[in-house]
N, C-alpha and C positions, 0 to 999 in steps of 0.2 A: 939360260932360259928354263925354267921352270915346266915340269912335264902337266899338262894336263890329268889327270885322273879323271876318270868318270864319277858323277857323283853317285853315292851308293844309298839307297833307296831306305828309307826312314824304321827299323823297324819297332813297333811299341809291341810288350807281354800283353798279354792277355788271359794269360796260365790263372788270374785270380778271380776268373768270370767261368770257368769249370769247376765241375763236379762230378768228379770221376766216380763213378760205381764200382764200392766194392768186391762184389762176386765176379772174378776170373769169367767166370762165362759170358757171364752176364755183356760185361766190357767189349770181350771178342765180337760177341755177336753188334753191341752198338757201332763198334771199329768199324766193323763189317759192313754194315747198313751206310755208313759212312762214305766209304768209297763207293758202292752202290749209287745212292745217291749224287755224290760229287759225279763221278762218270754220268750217270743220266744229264745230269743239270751242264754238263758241259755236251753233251751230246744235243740238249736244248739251243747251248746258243752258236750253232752251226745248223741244224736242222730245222725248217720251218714248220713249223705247227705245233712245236714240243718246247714250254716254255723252258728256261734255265733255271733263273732266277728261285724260283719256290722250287726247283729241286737243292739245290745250292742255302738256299735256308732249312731244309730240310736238314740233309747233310752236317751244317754245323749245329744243329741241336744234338746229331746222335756222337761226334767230334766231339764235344760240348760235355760230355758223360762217359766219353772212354779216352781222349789222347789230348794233352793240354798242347802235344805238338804239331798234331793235324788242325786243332782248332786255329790255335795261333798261322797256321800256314793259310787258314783259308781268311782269318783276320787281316791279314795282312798280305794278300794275292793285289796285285796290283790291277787283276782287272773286274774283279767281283767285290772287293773285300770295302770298299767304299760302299758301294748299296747295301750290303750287309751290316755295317755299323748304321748308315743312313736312316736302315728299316729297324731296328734296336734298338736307334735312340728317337722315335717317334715323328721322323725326317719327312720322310714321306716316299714316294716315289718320283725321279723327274717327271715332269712334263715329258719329255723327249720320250724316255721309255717307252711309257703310256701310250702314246700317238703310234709308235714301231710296234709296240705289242698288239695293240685292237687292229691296227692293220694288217698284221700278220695273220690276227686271227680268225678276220672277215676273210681274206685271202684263201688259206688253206682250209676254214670250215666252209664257206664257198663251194670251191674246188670239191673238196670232199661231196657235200649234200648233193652235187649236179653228177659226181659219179653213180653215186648209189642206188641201185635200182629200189629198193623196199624204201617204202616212205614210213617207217615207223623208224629206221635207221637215221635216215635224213632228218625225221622229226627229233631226235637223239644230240646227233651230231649238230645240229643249229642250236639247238639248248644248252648244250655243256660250251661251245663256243659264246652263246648270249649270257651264260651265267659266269663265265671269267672274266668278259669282256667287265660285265658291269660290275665283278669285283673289284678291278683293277682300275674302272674309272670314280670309285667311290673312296678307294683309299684317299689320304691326303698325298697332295702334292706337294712334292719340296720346292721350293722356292730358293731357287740360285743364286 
């Protein structure tokens, strides 16, 4: 009887969509910003009110110009690396996101505005929440 193996998970390069920078420093410090970034954007999608996703795009731009093997890792991340090709190749965003995101975002800028004593804060805080919202309902939509 023949053993099952797990099957192992698809991986494509990506090493020819980088453009590594030159200057030694230069690099380190994009590296750097990279994990930065990656750590935020995964701190995003566990913590409510802290988006992931555009840190995570973020991250692979500065991936993108210093490590063709960070990039490729986040290319090819089984749980981000699909909305990230998605949004690169002019995909759009789900539906589903969309709906999880504004409603997260009503939620904790909500929450927030109704703590805040100063209303110029509040006024703040409902604006940077109205102005992502309606980034992110404007983008296109992918269609499944």
């Amino acid at each position: 009887m023949p053993e099952d193996k797990p099957k192992k998970a698809k991986f494509t390069d990506y090493s020819h969509e980088t453009k590594v920078v030159a200057n030694p420093a230069l690099r380190y410090l994009w590296l750097a910003l990279g994990f930065v970034f990656t750590g935020i954007g995964f701190l995003g999608y566990i913590l409510p009110g802290l988006p992931g996703t555009v840190f995570i795009l973020i991250a692979t731009y500065f991936f993108a110009r210093s490590s063709p093997r960070f990039y490729n890792w986040l290319m090819n991340n089984p749980i981000f690396g699909q909305l990230i090709r998605d949004w690169r190749a002019g995909k759009g965003i789900p539906m589903r996101a969309k709906i999880m995101a504004v409603t997260v975002i009503a939620i904790t800028i909500g929450i927030s505005a109704y703590s805040l004593p100063n209303m110029l804060l509040k006024s703040i805080v409902i604006l940077c929440g109205l102005g992502v919202s309606i980034y992110l309902l404007t983008r296109r939509t992918k269609v499944v």
